[in-house]
mmCIF file of the C-alpha atoms, coordinates in Angstrom:
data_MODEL
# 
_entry.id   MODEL 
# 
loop_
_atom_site.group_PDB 
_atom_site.id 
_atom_site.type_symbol 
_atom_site.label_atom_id 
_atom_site.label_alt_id 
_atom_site.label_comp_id 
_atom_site.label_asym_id 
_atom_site.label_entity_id 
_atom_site.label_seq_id 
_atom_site.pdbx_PDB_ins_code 
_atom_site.Cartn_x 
_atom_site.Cartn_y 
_atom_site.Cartn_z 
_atom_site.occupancy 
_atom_site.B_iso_or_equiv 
_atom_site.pdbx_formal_charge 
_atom_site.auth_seq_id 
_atom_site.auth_comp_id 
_atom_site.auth_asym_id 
_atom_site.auth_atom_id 
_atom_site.pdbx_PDB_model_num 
ATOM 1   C CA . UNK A 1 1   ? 18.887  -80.444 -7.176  1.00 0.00 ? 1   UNK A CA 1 
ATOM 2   C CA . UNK A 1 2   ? 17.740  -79.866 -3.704  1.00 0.00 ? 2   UNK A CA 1 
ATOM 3   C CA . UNK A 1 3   ? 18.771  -76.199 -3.572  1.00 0.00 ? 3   UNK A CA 1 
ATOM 4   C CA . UNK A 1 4   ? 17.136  -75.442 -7.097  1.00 0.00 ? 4   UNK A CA 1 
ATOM 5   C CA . UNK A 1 5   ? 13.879  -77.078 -6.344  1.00 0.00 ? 5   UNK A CA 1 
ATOM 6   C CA . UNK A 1 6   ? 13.303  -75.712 -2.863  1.00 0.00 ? 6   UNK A CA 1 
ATOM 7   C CA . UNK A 1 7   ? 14.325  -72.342 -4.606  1.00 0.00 ? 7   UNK A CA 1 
ATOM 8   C CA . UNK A 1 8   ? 11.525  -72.524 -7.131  1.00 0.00 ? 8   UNK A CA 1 
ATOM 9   C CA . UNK A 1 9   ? 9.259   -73.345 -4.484  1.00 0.00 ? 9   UNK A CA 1 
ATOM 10  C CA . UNK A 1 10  ? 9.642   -70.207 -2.291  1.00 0.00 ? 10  UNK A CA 1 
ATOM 11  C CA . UNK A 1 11  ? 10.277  -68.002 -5.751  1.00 0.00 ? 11  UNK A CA 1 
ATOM 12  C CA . UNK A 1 12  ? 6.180   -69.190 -6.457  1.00 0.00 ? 12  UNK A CA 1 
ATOM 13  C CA . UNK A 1 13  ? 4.912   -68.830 -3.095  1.00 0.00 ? 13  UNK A CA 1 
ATOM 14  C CA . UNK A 1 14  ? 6.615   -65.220 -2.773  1.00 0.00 ? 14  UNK A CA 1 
ATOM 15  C CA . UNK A 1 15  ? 5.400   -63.974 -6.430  1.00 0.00 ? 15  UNK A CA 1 
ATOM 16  C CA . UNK A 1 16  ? 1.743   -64.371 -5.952  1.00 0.00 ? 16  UNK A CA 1 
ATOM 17  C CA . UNK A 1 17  ? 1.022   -67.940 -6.957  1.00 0.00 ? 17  UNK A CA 1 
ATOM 18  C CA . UNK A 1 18  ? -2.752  -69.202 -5.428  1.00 0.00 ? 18  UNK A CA 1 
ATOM 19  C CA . UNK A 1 19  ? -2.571  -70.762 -2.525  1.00 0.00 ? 19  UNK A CA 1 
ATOM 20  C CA . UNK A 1 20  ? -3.468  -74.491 -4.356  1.00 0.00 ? 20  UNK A CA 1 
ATOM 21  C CA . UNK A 1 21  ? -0.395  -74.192 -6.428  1.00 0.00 ? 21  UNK A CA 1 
ATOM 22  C CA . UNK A 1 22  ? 2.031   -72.908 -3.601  1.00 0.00 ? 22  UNK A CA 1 
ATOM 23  C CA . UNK A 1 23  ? 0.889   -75.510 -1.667  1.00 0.00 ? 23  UNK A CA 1 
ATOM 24  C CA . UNK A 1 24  ? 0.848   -78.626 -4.234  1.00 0.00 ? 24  UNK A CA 1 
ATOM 25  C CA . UNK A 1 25  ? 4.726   -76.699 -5.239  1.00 0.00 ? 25  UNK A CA 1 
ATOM 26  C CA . UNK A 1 26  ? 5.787   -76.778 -1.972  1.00 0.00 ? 26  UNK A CA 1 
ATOM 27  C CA . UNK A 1 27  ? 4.441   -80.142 -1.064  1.00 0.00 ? 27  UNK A CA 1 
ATOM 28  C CA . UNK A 1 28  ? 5.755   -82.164 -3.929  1.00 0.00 ? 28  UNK A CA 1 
ATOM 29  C CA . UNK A 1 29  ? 9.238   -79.827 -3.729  1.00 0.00 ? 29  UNK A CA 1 
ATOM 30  C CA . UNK A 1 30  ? 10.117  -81.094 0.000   1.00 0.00 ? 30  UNK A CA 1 
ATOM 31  C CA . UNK A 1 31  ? 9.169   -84.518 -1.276  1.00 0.00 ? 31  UNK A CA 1 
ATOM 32  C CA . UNK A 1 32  ? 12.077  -84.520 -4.214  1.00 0.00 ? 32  UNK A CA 1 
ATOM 33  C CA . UNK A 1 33  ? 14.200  -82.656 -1.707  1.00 0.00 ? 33  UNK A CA 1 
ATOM 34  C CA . UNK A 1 34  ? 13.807  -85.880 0.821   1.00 0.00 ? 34  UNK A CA 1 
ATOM 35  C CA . UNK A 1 35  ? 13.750  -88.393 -2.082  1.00 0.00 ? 35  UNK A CA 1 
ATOM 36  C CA . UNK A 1 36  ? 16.737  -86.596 -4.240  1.00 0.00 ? 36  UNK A CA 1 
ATOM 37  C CA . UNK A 1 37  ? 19.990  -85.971 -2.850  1.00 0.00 ? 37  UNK A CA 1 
ATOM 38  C CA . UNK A 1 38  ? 22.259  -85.565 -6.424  1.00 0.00 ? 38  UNK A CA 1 
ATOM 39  C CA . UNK A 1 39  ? 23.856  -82.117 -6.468  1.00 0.00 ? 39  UNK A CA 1 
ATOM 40  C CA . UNK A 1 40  ? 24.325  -80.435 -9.857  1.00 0.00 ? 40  UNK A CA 1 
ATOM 41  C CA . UNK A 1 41  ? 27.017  -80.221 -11.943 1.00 0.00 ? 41  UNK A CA 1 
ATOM 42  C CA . UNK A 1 42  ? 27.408  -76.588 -12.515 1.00 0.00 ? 42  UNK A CA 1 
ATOM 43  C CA . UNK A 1 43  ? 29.599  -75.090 -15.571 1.00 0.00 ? 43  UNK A CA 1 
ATOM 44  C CA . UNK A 1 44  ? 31.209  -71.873 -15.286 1.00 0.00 ? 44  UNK A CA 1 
ATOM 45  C CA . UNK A 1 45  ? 31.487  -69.522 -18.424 1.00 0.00 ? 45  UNK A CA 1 
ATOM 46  C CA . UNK A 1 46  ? 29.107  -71.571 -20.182 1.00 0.00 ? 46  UNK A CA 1 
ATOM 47  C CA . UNK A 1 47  ? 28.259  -70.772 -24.305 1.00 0.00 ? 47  UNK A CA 1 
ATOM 48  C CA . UNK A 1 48  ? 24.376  -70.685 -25.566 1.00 0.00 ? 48  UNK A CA 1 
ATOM 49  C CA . UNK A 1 49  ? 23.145  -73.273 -27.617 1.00 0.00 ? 49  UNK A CA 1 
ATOM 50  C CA . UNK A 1 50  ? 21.348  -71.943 -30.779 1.00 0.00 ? 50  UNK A CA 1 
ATOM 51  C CA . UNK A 1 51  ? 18.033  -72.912 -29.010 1.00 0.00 ? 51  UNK A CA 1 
ATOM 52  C CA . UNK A 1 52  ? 19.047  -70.662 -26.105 1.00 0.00 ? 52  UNK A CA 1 
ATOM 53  C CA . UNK A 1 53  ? 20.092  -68.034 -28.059 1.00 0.00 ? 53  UNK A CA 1 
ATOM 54  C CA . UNK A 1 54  ? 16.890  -67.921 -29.822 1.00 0.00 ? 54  UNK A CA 1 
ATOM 55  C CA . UNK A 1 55  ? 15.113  -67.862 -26.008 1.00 0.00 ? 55  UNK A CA 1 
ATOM 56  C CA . UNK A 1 56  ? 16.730  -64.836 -24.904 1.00 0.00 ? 56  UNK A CA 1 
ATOM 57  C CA . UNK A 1 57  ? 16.652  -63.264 -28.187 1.00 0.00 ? 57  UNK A CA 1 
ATOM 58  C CA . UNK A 1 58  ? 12.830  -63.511 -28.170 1.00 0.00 ? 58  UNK A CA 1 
ATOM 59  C CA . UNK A 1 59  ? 12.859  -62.080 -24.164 1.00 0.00 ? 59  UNK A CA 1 
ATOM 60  C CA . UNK A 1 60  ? 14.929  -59.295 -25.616 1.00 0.00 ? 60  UNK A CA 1 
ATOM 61  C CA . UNK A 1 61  ? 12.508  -58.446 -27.955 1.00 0.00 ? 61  UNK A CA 1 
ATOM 62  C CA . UNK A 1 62  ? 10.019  -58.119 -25.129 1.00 0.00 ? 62  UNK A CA 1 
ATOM 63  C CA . UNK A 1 63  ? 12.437  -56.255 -23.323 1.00 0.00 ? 63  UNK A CA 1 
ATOM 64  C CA . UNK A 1 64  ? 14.447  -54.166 -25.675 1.00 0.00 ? 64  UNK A CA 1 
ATOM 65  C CA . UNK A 1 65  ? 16.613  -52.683 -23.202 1.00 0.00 ? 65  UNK A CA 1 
ATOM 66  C CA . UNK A 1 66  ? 18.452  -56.015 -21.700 1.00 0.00 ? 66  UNK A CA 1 
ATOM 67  C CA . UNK A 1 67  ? 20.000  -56.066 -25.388 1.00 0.00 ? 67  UNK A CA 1 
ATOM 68  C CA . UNK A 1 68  ? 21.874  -53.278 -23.897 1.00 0.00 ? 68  UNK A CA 1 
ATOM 69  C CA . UNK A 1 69  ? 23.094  -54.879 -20.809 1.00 0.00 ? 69  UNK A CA 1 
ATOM 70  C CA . UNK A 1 70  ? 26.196  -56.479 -21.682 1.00 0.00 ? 70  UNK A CA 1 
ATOM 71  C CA . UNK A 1 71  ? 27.544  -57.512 -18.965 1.00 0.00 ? 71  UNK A CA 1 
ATOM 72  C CA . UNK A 1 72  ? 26.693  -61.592 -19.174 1.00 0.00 ? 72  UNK A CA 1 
ATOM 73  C CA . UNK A 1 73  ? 27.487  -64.754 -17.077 1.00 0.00 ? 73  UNK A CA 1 
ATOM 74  C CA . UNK A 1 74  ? 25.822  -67.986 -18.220 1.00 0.00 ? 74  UNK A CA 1 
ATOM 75  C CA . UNK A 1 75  ? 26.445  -71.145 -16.074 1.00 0.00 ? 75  UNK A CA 1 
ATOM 76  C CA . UNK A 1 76  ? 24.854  -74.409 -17.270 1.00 0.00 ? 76  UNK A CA 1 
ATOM 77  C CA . UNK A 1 77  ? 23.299  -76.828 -14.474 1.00 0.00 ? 77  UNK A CA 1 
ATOM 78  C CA . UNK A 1 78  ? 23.254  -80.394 -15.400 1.00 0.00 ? 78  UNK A CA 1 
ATOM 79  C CA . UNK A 1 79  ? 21.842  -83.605 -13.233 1.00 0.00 ? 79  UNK A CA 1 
ATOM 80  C CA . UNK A 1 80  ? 19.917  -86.581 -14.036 1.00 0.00 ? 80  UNK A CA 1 
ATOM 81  C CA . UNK A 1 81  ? 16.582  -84.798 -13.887 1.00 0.00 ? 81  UNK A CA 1 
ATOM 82  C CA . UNK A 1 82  ? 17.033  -81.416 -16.125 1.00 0.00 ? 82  UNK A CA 1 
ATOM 83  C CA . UNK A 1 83  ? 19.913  -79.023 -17.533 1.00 0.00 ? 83  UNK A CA 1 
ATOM 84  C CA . UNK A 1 84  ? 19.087  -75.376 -17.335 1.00 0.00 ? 84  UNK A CA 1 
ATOM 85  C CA . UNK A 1 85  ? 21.425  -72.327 -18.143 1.00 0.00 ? 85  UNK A CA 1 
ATOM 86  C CA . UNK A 1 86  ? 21.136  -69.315 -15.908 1.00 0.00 ? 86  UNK A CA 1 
ATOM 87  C CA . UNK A 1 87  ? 22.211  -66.353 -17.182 1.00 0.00 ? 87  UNK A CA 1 
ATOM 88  C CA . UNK A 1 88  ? 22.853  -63.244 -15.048 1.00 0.00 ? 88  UNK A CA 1 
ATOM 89  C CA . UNK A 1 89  ? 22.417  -59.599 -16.504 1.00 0.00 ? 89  UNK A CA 1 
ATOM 90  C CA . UNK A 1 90  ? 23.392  -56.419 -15.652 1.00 0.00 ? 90  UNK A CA 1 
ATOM 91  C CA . UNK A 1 91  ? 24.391  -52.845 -17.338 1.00 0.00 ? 91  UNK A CA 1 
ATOM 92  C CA . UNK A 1 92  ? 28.111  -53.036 -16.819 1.00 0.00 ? 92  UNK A CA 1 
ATOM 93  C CA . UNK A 1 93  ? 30.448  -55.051 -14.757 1.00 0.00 ? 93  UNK A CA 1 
ATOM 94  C CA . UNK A 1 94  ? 29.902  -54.460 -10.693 1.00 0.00 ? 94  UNK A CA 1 
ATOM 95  C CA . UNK A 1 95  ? 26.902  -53.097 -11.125 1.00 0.00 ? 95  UNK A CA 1 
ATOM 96  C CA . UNK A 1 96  ? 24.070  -55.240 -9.528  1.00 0.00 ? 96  UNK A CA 1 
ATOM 97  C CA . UNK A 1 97  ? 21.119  -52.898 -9.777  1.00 0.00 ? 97  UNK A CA 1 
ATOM 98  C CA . UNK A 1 98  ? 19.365  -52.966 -12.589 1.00 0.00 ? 98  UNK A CA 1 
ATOM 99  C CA . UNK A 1 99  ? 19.598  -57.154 -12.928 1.00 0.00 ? 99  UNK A CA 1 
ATOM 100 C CA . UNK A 1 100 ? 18.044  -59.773 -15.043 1.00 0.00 ? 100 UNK A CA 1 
ATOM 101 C CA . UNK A 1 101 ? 18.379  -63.453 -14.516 1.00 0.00 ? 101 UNK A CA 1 
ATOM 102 C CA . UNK A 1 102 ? 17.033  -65.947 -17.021 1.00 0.00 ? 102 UNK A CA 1 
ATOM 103 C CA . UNK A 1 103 ? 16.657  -69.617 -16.493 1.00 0.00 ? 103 UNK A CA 1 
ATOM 104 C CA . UNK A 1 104 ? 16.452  -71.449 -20.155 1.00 0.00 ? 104 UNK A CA 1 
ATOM 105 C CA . UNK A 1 105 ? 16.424  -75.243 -20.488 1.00 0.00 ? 105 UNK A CA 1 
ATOM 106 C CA . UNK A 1 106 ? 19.074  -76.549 -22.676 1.00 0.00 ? 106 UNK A CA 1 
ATOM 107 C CA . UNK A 1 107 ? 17.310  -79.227 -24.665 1.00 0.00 ? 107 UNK A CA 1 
ATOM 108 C CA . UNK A 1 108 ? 13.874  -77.108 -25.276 1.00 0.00 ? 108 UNK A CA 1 
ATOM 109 C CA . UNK A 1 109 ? 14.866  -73.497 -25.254 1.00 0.00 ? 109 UNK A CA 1 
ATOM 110 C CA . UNK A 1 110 ? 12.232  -72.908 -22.721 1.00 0.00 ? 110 UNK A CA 1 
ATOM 111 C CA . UNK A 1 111 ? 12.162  -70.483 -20.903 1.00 0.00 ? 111 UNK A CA 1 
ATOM 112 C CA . UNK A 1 112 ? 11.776  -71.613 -17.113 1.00 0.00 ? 112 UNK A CA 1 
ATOM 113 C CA . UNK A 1 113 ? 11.829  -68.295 -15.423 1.00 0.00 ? 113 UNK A CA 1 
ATOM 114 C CA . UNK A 1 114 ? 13.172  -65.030 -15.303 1.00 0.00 ? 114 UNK A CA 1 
ATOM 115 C CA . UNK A 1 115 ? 13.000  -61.871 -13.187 1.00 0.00 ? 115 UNK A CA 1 
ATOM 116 C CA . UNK A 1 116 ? 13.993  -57.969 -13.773 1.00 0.00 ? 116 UNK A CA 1 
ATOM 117 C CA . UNK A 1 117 ? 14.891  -56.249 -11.049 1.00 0.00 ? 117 UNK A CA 1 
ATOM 118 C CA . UNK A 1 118 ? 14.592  -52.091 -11.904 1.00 0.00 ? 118 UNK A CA 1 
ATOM 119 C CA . UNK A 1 119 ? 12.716  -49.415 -10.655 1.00 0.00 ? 119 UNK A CA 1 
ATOM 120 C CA . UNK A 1 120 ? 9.118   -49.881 -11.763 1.00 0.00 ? 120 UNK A CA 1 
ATOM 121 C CA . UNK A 1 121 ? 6.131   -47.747 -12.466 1.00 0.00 ? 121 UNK A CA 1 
ATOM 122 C CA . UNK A 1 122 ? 3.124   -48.947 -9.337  1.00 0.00 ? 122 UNK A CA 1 
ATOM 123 C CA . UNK A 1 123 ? -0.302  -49.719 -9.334  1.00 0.00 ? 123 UNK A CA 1 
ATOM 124 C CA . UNK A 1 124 ? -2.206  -47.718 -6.925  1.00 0.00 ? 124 UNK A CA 1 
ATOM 125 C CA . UNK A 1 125 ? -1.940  -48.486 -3.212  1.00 0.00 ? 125 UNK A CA 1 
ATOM 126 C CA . UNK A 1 126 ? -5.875  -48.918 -2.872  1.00 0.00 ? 126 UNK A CA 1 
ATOM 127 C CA . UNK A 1 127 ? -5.631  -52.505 -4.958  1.00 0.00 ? 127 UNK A CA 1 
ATOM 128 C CA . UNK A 1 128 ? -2.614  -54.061 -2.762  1.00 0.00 ? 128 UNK A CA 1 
ATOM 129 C CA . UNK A 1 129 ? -4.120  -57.381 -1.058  1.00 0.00 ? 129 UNK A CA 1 
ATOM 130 C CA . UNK A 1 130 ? -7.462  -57.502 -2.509  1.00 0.00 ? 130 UNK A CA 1 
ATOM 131 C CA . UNK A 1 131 ? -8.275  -53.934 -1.456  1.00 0.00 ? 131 UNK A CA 1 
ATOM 132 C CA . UNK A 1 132 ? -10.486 -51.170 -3.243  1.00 0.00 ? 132 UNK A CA 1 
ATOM 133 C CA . UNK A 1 133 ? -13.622 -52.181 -4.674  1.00 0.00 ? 133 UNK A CA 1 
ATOM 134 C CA . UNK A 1 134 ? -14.309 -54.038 -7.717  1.00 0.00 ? 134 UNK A CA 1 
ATOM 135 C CA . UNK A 1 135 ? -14.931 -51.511 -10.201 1.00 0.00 ? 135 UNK A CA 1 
ATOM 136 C CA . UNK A 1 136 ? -11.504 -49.753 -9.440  1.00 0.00 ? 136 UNK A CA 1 
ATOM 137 C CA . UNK A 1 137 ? -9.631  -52.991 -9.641  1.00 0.00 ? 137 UNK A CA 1 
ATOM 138 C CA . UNK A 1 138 ? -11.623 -53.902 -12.578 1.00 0.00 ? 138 UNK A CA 1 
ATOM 139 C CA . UNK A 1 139 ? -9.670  -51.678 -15.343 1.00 0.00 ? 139 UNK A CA 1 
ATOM 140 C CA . UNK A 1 140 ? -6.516  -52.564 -13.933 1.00 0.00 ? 140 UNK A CA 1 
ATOM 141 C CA . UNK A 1 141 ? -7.081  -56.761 -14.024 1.00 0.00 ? 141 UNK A CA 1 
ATOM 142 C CA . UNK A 1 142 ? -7.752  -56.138 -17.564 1.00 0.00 ? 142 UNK A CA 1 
ATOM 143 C CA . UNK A 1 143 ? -4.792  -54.112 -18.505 1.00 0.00 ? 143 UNK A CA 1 
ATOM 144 C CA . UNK A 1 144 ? -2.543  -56.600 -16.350 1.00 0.00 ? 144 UNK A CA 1 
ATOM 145 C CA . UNK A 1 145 ? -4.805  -59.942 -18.109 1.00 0.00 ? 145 UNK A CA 1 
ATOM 146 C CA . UNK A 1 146 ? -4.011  -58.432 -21.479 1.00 0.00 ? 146 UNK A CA 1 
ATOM 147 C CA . UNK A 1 147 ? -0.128  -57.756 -20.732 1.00 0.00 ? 147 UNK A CA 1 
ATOM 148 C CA . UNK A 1 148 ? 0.072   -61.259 -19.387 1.00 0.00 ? 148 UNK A CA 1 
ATOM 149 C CA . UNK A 1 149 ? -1.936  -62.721 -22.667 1.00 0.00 ? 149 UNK A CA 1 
ATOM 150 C CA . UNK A 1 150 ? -0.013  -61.003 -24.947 1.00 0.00 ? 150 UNK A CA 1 
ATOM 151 C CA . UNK A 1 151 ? 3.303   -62.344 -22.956 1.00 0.00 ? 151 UNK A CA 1 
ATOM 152 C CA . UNK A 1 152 ? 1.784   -66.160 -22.883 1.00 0.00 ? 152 UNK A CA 1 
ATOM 153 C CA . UNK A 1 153 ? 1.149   -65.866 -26.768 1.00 0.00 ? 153 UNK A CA 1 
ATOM 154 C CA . UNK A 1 154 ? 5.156   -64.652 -27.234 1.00 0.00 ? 154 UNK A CA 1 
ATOM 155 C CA . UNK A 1 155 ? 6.597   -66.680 -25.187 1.00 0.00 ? 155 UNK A CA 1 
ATOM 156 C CA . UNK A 1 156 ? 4.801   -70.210 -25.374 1.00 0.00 ? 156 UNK A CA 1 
ATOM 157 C CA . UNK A 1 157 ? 2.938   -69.897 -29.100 1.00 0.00 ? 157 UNK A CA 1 
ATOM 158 C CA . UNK A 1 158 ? 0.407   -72.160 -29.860 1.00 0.00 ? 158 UNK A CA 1 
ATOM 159 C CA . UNK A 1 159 ? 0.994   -74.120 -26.807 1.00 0.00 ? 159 UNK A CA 1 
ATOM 160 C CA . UNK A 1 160 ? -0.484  -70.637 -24.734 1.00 0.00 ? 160 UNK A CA 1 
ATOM 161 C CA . UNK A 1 161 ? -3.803  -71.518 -26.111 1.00 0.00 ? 161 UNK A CA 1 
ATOM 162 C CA . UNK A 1 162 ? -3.464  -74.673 -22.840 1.00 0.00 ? 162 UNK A CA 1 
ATOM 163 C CA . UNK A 1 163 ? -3.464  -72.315 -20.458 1.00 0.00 ? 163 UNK A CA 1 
ATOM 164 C CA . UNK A 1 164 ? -6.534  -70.977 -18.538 1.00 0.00 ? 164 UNK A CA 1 
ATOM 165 C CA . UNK A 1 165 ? -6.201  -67.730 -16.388 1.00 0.00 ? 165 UNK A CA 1 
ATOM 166 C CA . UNK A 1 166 ? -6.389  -68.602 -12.273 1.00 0.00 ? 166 UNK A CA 1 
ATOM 167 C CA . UNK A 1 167 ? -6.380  -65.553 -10.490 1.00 0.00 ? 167 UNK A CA 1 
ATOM 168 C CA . UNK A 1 168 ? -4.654  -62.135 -10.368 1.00 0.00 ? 168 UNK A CA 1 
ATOM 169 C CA . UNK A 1 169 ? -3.350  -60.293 -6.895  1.00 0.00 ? 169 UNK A CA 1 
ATOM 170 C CA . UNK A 1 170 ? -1.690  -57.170 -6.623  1.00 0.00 ? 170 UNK A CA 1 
ATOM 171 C CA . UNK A 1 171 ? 1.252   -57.890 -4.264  1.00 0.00 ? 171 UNK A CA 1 
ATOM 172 C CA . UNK A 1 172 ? 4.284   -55.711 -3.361  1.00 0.00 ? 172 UNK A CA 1 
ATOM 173 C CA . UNK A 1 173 ? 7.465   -55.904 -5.707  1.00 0.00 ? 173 UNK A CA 1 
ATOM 174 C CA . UNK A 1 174 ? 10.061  -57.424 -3.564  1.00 0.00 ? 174 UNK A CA 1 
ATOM 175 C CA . UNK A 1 175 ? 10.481  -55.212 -0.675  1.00 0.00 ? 175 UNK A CA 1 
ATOM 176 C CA . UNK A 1 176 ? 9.757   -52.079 -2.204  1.00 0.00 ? 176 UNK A CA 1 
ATOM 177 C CA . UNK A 1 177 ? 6.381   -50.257 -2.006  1.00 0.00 ? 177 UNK A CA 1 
ATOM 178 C CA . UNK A 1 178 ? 5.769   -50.767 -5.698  1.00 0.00 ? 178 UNK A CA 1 
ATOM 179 C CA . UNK A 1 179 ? 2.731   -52.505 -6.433  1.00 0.00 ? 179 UNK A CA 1 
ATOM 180 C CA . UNK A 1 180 ? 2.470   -55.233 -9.330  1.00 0.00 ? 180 UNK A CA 1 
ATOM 181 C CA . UNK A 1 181 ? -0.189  -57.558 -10.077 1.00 0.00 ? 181 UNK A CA 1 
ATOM 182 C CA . UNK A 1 182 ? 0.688   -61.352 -9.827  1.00 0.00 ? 182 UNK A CA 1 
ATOM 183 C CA . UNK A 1 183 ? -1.120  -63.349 -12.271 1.00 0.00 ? 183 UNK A CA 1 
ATOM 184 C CA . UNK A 1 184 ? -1.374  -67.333 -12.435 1.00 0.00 ? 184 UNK A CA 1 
ATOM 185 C CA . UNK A 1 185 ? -1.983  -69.922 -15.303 1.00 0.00 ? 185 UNK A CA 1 
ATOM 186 C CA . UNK A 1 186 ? -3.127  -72.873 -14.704 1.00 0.00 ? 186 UNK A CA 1 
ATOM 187 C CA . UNK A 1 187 ? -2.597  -76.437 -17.698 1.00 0.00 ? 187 UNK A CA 1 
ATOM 188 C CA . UNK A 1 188 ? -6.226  -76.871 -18.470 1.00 0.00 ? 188 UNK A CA 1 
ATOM 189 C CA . UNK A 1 189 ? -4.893  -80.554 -19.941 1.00 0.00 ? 189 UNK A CA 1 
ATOM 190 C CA . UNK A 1 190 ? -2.116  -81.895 -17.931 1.00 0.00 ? 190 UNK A CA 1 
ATOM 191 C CA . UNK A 1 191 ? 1.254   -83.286 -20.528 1.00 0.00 ? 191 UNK A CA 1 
ATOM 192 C CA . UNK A 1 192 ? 2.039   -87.250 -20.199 1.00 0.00 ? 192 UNK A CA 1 
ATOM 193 C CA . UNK A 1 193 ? 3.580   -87.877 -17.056 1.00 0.00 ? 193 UNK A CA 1 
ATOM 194 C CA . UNK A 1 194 ? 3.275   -84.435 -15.452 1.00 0.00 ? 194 UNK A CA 1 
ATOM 195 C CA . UNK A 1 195 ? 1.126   -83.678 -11.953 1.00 0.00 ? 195 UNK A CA 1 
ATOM 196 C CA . UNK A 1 196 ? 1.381   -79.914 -11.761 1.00 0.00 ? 196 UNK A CA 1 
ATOM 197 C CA . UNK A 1 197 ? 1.886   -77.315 -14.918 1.00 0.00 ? 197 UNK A CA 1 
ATOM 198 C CA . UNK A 1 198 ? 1.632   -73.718 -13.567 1.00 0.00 ? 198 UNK A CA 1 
ATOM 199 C CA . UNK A 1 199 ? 2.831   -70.423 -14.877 1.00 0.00 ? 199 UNK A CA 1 
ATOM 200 C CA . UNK A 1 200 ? 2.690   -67.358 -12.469 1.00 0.00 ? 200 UNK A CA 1 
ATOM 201 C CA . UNK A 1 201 ? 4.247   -63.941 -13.476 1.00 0.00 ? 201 UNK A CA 1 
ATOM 202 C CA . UNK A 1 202 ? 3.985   -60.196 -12.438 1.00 0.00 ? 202 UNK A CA 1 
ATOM 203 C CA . UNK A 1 203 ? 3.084   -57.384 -14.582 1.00 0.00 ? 203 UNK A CA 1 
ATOM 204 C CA . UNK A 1 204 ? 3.902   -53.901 -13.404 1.00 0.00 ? 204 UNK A CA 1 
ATOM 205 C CA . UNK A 1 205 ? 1.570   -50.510 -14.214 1.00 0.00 ? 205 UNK A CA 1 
ATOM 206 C CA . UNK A 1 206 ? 3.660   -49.972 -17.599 1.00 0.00 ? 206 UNK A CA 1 
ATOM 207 C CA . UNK A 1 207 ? 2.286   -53.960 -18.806 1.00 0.00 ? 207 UNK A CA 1 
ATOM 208 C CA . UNK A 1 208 ? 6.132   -54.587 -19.057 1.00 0.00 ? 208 UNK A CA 1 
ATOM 209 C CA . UNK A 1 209 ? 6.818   -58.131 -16.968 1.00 0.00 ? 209 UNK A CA 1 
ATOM 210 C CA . UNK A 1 210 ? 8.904   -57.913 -13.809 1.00 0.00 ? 210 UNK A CA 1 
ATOM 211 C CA . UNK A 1 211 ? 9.070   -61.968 -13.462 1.00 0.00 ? 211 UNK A CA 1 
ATOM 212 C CA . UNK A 1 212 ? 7.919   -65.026 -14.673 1.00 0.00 ? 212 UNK A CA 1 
ATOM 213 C CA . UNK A 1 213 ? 8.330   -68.712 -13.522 1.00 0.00 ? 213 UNK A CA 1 
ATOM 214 C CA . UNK A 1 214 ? 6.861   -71.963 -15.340 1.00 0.00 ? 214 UNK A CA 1 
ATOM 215 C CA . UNK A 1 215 ? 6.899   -74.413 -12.937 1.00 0.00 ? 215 UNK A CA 1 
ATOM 216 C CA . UNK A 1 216 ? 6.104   -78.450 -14.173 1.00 0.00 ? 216 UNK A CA 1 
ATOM 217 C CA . UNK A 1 217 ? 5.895   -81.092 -11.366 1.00 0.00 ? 217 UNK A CA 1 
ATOM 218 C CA . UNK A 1 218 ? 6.888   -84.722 -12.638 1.00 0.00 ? 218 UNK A CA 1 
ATOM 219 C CA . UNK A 1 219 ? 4.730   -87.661 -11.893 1.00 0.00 ? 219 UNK A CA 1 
ATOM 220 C CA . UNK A 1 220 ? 5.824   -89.753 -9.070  1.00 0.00 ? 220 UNK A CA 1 
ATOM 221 C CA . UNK A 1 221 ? 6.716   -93.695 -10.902 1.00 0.00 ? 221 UNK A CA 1 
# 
């Protein structure tokens, strides 16, 4: 539990999240790491449940072309707190490049995260940062905003409509010099016996997501 949590922590921090939410992640993520020592049990070869099926079947309708990669591992992560599958995605065996990995709870279907790794169209280089001036960001935010809406409405349903927009940032993509903007959500109501509900994600120049990460914080008891 301590690696996954910590994981999710830097994952936010390094994909754009606002500062409040990488710090509130990061604060409450080295508490559970202090507080929780269980490690995970982690199944090998793992099969979909039908709600996980229908997950990454809706992802692949957002992304037609991972219905091509065939080349699947799923592993299922149980503990006391959650069990997640994480399925790893590639083209064809020892390939690594393009990759998807998608993190699905198994008693939801939600999806917790996933991230594409491919070679992506950029945004220009004069919005990296908070550079350029506002009205040549301006058409941009709203292309990104509407990508990110439309991805919200797909993925979550009615339960999008919770969600108020926090900020967008155009950040690098990993270490390459493509630029993608990072956009934040934020739970305008927070669910029973939950301190933090975030979603960040980044949308490249095409309005096709490169990653996406829902991140819920438990109440301490």
């Amino acid at each position: 539990m301590k690696k996954t949590v910590i994981t999710l922590a830097a994952f936010c921090m390094l994909a754009g999240t606002p500062a409040w939410a990488a710090e509130q992640v990061k604060e409450k993520s080295t508490h559970s790491s202090q507080t929780k020592k269980e490690k995970p049990q982690v199944i090998e070869n793992a099969e979909l449940n039908p709600k996980a099926k229908q997950a990454l079947e809706t992802l692949e309708t957002i992304l037609p072309e991972m219905k091509d990669w065939s080349q699947r591992k799923v592993t299922l992560q149980k503990s006391s707190v959650r069990s997640d599958y994480h399925v790893d995605m590639t083209k064809s065996q020892g390939l690594t490049y393009p990759h998807a990995r998608v993190i699905i709870t198994e008693n939801t279907g939600e999806i917790r995260a996933f991230s594409v790794l491919k070679d992506r169209p950029s945004f220009p280089e004069e919005v990296r940062n908070g550079g350029g001036s506002s009205s040549v960001k301006e058409p941009y935010m709203k292309a990104a905003t509407a990508a990110s809406d439309e991805l919200m409405k797909k993925l979550l349903g009615e339960k999008a409509a919770n969600y108020a927009l926090e900020g967008v940032n155009f950040i690098s993509y990993g270490n390459s010099s493509t630029i993608v903007a990072a956009i934040s959500y934020k739970a305008k109501i927070q669910e029973e016996n939950t301190s933090l509900d975030v979603i960040t994600m980044n949308i490249d120049a095409s309005g096709q997501p490169a990653m996406f990460m829902h991140f819920k914080q438990a109440s301490a008891n």
